[in-house]
DSSP file (Angstrom, degrees, kcal/mol; ACC not computed):
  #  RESIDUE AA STRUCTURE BP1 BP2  ACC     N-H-->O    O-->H-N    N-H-->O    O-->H-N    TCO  KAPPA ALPHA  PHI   PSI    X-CA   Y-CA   Z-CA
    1    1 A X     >        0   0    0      0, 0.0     4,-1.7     0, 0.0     5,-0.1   0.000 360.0 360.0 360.0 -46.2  -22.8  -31.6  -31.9
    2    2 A X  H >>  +     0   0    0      1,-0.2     4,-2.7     2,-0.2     3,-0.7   0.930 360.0  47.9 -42.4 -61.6  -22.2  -28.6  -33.8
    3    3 A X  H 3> S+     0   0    0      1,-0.3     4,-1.7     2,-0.2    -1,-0.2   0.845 108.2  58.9 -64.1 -33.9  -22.7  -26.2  -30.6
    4    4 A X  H 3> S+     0   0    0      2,-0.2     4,-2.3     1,-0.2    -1,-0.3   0.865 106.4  43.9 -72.6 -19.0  -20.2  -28.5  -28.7
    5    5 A X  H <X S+     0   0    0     -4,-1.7     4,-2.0    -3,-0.7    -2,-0.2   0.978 115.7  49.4 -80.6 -39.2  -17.3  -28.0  -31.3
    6    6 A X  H >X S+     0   0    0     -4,-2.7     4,-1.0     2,-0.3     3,-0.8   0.924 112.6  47.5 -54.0 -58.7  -18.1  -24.2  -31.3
    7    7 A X  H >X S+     0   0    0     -4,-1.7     4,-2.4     1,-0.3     3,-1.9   0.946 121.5  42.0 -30.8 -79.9  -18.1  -24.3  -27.4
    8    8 A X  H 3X S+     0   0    0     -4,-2.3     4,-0.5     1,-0.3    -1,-0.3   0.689 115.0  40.1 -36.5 -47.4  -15.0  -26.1  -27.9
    9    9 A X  H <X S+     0   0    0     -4,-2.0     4,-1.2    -3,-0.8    -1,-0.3   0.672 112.7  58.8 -97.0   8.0  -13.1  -24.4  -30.6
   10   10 A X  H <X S+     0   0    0     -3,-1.9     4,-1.3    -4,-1.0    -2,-0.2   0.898 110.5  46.4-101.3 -53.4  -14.3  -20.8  -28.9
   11   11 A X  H  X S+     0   0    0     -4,-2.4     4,-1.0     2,-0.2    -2,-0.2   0.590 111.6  51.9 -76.7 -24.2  -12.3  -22.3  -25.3
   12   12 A X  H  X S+     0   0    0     -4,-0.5     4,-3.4    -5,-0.4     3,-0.5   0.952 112.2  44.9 -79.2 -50.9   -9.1  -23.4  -27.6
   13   13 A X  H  X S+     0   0    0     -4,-1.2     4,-3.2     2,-0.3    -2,-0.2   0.902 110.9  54.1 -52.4 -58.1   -8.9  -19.6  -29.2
   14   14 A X  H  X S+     0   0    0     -4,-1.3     4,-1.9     2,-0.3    -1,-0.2   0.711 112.7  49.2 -57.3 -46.0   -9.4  -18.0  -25.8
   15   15 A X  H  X S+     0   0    0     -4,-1.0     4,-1.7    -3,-0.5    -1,-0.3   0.861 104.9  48.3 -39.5 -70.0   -6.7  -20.0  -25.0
   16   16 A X  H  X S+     0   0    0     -4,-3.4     4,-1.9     2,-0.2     3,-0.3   0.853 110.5  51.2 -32.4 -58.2   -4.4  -19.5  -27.2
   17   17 A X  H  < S+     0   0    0     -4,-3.2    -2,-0.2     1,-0.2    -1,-0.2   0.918 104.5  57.9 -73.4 -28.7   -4.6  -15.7  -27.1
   18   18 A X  H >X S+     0   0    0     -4,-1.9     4,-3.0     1,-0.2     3,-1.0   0.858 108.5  52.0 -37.9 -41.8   -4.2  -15.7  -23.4
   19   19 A X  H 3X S+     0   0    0     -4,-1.7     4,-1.3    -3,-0.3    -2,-0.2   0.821 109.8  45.2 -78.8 -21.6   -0.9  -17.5  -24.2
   20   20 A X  H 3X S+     0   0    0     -4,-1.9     4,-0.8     2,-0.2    -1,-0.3   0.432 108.0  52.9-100.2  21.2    0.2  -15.2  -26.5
   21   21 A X  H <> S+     0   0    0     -3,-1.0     4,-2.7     2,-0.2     5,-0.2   0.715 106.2  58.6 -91.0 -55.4   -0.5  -12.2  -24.6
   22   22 A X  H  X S+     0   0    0     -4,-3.0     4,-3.0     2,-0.2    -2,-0.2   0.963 112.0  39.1 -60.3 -42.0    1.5  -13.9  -21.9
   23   23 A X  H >X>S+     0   0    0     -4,-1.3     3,-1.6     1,-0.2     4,-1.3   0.872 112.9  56.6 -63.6 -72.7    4.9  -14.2  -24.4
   24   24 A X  H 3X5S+     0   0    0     -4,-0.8     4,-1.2     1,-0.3     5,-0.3   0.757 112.9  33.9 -18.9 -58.2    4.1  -11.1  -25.5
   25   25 A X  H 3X5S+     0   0    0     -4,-2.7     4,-3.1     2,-0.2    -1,-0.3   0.908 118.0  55.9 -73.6 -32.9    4.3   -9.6  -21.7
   26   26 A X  H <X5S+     0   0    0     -4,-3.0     4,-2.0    -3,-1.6    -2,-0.2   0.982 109.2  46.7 -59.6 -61.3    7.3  -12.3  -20.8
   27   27 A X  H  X5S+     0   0    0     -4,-1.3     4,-1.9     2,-0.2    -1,-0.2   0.782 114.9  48.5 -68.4 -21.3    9.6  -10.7  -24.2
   28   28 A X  H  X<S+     0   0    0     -4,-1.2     4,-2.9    -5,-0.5     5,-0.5   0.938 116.5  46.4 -81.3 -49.1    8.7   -6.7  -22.8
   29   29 A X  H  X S+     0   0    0     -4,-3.1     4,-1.8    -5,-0.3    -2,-0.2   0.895 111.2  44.1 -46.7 -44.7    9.8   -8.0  -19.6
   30   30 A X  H  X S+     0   0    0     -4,-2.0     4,-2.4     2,-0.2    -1,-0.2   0.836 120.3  48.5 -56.6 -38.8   12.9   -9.8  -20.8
   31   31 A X  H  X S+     0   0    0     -4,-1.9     4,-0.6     1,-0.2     5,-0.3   0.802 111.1  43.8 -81.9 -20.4   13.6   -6.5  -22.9
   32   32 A X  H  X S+     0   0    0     -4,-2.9     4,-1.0     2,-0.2     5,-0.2   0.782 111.6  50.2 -96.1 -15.5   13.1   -4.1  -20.6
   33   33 A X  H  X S+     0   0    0     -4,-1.8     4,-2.4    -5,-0.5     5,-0.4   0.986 116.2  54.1 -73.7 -45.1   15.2   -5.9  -17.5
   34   34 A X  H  X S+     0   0    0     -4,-2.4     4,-0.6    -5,-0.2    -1,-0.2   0.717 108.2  41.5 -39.9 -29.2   17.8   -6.2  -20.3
   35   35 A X  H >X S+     0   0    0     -4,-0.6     4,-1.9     2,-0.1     3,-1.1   0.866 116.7  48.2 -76.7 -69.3   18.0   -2.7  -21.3
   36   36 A X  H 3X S+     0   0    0     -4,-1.0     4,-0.8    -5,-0.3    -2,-0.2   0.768 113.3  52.9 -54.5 -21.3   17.9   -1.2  -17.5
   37   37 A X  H 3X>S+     0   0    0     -4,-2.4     4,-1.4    -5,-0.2     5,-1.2   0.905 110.5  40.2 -73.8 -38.7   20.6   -3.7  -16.6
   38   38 A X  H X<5S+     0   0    0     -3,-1.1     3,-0.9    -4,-0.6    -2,-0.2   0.950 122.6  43.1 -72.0 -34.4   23.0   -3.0  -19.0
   39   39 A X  H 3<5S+     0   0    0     -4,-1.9    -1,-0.2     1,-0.3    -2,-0.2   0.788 125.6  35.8 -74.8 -25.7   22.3    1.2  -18.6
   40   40 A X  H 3<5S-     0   0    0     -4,-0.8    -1,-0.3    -5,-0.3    -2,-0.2   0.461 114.0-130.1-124.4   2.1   22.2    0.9  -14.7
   41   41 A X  T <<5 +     0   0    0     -4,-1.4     2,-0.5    -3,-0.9    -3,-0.2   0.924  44.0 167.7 -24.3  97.7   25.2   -2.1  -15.0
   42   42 A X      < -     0   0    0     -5,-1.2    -1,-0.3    19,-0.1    -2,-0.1  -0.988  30.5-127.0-117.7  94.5   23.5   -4.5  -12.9
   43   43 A X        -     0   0    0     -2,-0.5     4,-0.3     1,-0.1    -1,-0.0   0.026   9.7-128.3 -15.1 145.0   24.8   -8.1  -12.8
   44   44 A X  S >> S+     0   0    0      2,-0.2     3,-2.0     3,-0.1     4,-1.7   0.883 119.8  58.5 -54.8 -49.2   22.8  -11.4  -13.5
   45   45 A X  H 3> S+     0   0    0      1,-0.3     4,-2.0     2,-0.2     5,-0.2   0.986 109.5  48.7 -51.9 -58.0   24.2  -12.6  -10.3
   46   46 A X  H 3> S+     0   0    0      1,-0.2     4,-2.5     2,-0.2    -1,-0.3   0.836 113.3  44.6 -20.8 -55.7   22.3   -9.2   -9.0
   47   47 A X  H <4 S+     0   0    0     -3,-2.0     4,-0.2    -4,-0.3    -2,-0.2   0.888 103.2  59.0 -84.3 -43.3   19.3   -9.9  -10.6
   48   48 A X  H >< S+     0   0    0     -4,-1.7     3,-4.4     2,-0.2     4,-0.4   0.951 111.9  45.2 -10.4 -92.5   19.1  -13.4   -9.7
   49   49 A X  H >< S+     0   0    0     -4,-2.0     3,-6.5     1,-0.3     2,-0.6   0.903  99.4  69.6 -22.1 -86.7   19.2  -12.1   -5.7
   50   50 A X  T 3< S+     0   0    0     -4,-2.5    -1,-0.3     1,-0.3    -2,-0.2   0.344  95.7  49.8 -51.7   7.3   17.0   -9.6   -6.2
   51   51 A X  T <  S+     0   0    0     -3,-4.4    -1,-0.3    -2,-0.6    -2,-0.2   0.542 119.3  39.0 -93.1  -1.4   14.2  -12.1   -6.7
   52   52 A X  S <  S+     0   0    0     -3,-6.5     2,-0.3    -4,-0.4    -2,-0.2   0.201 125.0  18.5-116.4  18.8   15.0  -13.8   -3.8
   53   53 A X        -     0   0    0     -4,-0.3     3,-0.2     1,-0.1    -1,-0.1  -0.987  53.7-141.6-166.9 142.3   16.1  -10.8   -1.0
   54   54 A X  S >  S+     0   0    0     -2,-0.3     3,-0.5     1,-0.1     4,-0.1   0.310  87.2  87.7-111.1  33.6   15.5   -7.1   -0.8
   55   55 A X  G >  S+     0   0    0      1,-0.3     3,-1.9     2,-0.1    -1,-0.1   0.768  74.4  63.1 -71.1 -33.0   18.9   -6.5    0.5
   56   56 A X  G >  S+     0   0    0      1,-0.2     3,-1.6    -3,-0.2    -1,-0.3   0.608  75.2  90.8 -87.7  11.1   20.6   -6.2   -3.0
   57   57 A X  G <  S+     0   0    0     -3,-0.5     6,-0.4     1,-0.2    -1,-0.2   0.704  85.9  66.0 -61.9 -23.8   18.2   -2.8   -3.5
   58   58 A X  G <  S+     0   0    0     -3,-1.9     2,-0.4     4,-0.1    -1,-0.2   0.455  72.0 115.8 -83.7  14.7   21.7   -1.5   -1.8
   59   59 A X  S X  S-     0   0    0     -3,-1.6     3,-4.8     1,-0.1     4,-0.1  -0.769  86.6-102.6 -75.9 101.6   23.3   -2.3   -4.5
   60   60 A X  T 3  S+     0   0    0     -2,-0.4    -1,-0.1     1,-0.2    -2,-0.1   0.290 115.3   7.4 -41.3 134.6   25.2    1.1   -6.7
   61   61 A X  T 3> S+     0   0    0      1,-0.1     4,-3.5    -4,-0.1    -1,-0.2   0.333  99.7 116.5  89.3 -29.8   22.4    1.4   -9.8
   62   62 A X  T <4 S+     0   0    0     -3,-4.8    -1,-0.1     2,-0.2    -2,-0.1   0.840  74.7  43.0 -54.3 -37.3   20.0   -1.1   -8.2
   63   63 A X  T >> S+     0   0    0     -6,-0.4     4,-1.8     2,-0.2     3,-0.8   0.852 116.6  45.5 -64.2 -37.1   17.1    1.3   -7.6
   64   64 A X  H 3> S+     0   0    0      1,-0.3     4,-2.3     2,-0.2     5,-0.2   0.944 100.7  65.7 -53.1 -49.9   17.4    3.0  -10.8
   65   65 A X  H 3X S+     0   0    0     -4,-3.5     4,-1.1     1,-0.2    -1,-0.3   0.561 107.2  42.9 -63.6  -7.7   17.6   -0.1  -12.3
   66   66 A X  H <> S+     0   0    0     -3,-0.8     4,-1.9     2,-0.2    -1,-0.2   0.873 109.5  52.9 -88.8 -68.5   13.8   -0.7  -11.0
   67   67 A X  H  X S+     0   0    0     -4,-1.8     4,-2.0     1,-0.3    -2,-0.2   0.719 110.0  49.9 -69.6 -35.1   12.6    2.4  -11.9
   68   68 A X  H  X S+     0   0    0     -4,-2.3     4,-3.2     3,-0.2    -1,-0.3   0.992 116.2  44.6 -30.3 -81.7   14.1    1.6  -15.6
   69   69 A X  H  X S+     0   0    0     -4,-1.1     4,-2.1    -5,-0.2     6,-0.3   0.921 115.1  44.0 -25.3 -76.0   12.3   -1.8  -15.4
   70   70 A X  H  <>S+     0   0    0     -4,-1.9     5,-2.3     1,-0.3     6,-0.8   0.871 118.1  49.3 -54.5 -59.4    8.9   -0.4  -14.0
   71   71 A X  H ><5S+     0   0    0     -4,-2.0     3,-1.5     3,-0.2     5,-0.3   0.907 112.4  43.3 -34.4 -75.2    9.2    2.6  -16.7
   72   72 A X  H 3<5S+     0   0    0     -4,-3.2     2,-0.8     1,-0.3    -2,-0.2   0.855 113.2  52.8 -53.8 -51.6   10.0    0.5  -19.8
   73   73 A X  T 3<5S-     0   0    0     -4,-2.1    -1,-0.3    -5,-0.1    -2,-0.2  -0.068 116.6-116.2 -72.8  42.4    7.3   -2.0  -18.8
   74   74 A X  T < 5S+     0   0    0     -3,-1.5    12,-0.2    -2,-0.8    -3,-0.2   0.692  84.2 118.8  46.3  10.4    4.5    1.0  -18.5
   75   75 A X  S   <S+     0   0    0     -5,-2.3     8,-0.6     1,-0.3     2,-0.4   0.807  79.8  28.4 -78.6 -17.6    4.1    0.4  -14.7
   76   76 A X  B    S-A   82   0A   0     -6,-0.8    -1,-0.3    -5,-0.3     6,-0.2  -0.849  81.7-139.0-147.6 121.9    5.4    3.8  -14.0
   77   77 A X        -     0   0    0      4,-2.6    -6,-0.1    -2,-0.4    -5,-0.1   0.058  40.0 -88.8 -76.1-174.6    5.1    6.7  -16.0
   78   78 A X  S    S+     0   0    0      1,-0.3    -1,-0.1     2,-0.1    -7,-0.0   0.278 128.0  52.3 -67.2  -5.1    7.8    9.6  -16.8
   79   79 A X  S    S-     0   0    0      2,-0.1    -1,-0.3    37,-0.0    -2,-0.1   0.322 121.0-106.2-116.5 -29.8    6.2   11.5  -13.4
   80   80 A X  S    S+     0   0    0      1,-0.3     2,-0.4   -13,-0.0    -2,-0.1   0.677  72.8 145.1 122.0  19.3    6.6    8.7  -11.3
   81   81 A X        -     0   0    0      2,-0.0    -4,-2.6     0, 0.0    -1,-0.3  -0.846  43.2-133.5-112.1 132.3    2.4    7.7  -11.3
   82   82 A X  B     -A   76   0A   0     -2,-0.4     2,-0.4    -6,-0.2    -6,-0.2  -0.221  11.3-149.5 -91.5-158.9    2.0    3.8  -11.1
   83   83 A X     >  -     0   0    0     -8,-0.6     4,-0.8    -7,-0.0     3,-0.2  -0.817   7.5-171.8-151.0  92.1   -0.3    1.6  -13.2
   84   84 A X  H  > S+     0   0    0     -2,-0.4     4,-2.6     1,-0.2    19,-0.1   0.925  78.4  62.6 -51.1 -50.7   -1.0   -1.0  -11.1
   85   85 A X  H  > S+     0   0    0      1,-0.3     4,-0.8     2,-0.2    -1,-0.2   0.847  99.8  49.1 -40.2 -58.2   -2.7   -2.8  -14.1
   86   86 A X  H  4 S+     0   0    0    -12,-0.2    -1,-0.3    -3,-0.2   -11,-0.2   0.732 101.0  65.5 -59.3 -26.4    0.1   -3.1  -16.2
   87   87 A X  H >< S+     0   0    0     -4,-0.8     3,-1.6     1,-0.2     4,-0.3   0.983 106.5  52.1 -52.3 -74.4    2.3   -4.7  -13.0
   88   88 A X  H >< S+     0   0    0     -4,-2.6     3,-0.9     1,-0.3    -1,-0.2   0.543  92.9  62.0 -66.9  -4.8   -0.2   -7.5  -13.4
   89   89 A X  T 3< S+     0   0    0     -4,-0.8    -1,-0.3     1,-0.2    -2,-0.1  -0.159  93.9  69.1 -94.5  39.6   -0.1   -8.3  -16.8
   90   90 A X  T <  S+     0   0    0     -3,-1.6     2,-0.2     2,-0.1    -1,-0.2  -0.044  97.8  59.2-114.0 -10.2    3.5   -9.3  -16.1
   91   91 A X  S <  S-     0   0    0     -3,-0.9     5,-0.1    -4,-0.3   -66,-0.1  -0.592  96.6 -72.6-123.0-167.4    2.4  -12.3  -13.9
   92   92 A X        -     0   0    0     -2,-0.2    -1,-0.2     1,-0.1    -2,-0.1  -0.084  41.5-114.5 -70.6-162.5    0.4  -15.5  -14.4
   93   93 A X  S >  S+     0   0    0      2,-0.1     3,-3.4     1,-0.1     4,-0.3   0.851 117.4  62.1 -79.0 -43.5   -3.3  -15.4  -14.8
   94   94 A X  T 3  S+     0   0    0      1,-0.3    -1,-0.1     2,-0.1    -2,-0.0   0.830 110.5  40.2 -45.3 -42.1   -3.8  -17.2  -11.7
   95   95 A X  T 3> S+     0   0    0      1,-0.1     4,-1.6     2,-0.1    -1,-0.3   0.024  83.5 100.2-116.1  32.9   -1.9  -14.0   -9.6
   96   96 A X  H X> S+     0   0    0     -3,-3.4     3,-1.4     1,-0.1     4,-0.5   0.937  82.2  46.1 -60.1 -68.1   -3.4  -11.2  -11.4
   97   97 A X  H 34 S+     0   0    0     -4,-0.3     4,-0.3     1,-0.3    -1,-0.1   0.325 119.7  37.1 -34.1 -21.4   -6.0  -10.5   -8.8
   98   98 A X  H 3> S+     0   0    0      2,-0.1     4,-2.5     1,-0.1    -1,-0.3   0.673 112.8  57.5-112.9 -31.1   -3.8  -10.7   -5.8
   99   99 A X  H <X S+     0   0    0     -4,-1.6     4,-1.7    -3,-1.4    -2,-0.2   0.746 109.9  45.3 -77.1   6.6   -0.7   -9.0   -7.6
  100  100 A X  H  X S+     0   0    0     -4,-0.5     4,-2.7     2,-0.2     5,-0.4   0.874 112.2  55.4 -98.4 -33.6   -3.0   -5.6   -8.5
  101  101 A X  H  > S+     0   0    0     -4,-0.3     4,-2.5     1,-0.2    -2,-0.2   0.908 112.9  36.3 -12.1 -72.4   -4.1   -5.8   -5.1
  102  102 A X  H  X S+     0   0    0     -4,-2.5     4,-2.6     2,-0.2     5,-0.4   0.958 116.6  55.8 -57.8 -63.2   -0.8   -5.7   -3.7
  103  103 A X  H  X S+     0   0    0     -4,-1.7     4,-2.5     1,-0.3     5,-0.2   0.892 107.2  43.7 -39.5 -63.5    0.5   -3.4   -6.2
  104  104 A X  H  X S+     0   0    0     -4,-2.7     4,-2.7     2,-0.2    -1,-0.3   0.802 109.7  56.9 -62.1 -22.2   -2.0   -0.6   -5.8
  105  105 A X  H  X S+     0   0    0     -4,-2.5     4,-1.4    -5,-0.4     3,-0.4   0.980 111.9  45.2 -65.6 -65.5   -1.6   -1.0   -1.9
  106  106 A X  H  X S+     0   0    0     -4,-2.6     4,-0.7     1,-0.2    -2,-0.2   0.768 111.4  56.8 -45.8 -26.7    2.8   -0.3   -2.7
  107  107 A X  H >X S+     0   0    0     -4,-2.5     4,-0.9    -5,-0.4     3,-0.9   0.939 108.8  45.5 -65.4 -49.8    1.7    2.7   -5.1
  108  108 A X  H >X S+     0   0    0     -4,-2.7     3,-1.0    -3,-0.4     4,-0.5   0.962 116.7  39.5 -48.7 -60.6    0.0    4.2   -2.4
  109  109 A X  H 3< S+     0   0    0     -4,-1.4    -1,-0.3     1,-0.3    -2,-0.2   0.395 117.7  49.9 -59.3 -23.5    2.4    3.8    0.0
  110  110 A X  H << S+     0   0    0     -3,-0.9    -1,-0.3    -4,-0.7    13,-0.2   0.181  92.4  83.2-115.7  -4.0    5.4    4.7   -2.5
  111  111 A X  H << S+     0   0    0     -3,-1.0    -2,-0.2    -4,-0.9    -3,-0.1   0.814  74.7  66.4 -54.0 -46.6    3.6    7.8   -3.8
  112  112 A X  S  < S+     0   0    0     -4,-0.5    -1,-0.2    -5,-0.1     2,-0.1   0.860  85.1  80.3 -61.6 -35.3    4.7   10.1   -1.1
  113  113 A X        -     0   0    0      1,-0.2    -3,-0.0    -3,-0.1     0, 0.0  -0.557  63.2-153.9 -91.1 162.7    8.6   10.0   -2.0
  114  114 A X        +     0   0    0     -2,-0.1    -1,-0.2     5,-0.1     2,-0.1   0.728  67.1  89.4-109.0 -17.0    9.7   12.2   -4.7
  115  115 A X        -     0   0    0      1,-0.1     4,-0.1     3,-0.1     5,-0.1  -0.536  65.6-152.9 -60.3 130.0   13.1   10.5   -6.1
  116  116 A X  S  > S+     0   0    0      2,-0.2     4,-3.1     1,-0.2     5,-0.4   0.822  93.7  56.2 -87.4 -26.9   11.7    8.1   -8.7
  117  117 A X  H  > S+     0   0    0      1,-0.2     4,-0.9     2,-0.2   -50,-0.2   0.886 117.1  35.1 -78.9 -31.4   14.5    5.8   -8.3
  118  118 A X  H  > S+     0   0    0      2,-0.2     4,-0.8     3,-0.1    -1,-0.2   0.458 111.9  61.6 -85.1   5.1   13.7    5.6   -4.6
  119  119 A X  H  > S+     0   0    0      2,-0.1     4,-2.5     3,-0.1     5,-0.2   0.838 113.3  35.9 -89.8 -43.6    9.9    5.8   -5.2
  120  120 A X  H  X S+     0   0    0     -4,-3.1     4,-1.9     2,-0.1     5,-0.3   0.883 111.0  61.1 -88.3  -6.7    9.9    2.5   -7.3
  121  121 A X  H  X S+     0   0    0     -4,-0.9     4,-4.1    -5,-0.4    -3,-0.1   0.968 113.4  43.4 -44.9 -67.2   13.0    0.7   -4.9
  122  122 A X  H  X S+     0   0    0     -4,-0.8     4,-2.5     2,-0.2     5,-0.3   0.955 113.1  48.3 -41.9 -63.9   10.1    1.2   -2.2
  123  123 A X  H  X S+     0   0    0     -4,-2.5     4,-2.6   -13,-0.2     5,-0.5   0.953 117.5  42.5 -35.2 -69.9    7.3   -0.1   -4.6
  124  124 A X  H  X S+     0   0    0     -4,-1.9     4,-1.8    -5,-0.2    -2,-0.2   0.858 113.2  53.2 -45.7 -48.2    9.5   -3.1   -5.4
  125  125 A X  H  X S+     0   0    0     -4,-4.1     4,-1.2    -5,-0.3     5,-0.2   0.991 117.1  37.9 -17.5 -87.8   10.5   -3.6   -1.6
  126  126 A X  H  < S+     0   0    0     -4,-2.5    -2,-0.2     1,-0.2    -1,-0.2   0.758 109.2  57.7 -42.9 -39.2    6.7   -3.6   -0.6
  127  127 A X  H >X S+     0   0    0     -4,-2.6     3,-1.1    -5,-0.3     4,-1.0   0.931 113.6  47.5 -77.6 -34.8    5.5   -5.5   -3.4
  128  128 A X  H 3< S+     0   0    0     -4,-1.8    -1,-0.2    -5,-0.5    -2,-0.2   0.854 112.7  41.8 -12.7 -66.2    8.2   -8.2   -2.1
  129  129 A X  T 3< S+     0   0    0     -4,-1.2    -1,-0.3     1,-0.1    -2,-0.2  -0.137 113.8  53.4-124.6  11.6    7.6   -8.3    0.9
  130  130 A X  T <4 S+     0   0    0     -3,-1.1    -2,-0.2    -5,-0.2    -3,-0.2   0.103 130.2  10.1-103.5  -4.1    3.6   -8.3    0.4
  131  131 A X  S  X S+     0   0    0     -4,-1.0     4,-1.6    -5,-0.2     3,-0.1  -0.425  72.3 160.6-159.9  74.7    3.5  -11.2   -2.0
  132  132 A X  T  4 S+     0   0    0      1,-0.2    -3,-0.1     2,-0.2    -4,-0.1   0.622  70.6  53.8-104.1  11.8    6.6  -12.5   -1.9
  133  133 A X  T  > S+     0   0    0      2,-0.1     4,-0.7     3,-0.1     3,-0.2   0.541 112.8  52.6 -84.5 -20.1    5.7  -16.3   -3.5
  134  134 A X  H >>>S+     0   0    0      1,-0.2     4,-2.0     2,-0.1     3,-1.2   0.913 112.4  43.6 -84.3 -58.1    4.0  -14.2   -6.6
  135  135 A X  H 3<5S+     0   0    0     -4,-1.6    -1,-0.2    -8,-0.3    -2,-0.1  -0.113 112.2  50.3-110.6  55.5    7.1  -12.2   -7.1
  136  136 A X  H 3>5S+     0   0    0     -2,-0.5     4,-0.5    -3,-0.2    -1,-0.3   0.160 112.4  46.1 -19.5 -55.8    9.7  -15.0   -6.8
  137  137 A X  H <<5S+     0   0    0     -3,-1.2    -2,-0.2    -4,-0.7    -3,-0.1   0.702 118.2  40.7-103.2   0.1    8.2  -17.1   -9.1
  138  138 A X  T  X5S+     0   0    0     -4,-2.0     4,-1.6     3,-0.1     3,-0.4   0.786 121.2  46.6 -88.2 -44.1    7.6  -14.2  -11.8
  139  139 A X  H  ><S+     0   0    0     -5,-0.5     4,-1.7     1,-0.2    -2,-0.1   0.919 114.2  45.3 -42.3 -47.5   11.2  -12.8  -10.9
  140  140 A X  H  < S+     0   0    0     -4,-0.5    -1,-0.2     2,-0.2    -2,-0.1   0.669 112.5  53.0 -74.9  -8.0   12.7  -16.2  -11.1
  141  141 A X  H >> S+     0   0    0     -3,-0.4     4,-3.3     3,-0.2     3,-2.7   0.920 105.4  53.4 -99.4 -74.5   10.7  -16.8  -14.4
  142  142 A X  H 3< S+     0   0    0     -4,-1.6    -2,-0.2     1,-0.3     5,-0.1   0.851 117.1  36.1 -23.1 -68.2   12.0  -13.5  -16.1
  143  143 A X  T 3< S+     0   0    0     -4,-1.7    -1,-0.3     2,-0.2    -2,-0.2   0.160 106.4  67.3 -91.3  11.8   15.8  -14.3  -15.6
  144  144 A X  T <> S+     0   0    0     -3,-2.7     4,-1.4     2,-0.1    -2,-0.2   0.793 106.0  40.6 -92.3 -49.3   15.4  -17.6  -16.0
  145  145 A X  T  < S+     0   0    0     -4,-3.3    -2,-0.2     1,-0.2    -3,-0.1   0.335 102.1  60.6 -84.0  25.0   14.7  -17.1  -19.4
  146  146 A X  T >4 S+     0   0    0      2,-0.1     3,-3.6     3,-0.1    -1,-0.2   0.739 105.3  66.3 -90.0 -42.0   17.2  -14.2  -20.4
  147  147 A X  T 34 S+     0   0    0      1,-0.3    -2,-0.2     2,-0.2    -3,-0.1   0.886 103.6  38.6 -36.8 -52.4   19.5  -17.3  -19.3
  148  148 A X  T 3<        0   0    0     -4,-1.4    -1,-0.3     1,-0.3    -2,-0.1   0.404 360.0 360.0 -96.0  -1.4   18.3  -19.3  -22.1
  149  149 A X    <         0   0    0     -3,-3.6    -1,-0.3     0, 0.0    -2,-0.2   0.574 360.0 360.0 -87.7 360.0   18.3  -16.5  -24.7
């Protein structure tokens, strides 16, 4: 009996810290799309779109406004170099595996250009438009809840 509440209260803890890693990563996300909108002046209505389209990346400010994002949430350093790893600890648990996948394939592939505000548009593009049911419902997730702040 003993070993099953240990079992038990070991699977509750685990829990629990997963979930507050996940707020944790949800409030750097909410703060840094907040910062980079207001610097790069970037609409909700904007942002909104841009989880559903990768049209509004033609939008004045939109690319910086990624390359803000990706920066403030450590996915791309001050040289432009990505960290696939930190992209995925932005999503659920369920689509880590497939978003570092994805990711590191768009790093590669977005490496080559040397404008950082068009080296992460492209990242963000690809990662789109290589998962684009993961980063919908993690886009949509983000700016649904600056709504409600």
């Amino acid at each position: 009996m003993e070993l099953q509440l240990s079992v038990f209260v070991a699977a509750v803890a685990t829990l629990l810290a997963a979930a507050v890693q996940q707020v944790h990563a949800d409030m750097a996300a909410i703060q840094a799309v907040t910062k980079c909108a207001e610097d790069n002046k970037i609409k909700m209505e904007t942002l909104m779109k841009g989880c559903e389209q990768t049209e509004v990346e033609s939008e004045p400010g939109y690319k910086c406004f990624t390359k803000c994002v990706q920066q403030v949430m450590g996915v791309m350093d001050d040289s432009g170099k990505f960290n696939p790893e930190k992209s995925a600890a932005f999503v659920a648990e369920e689509d880590k595996a497939s978003t570092l996948d994805v990711t590191k394939a768009c790093a590669v592939e977005a490496n080559a250009i040397a404008d950082l505000c068009e080296r992460a548009s492209a990242a963000n593009v690809c990662m789109q438009k290589k998962n684009p049911e993961i980063y919908k419902k993690s886009c949509m997730a983000i700016t649904e809840k600056m709504m409600s702040t």
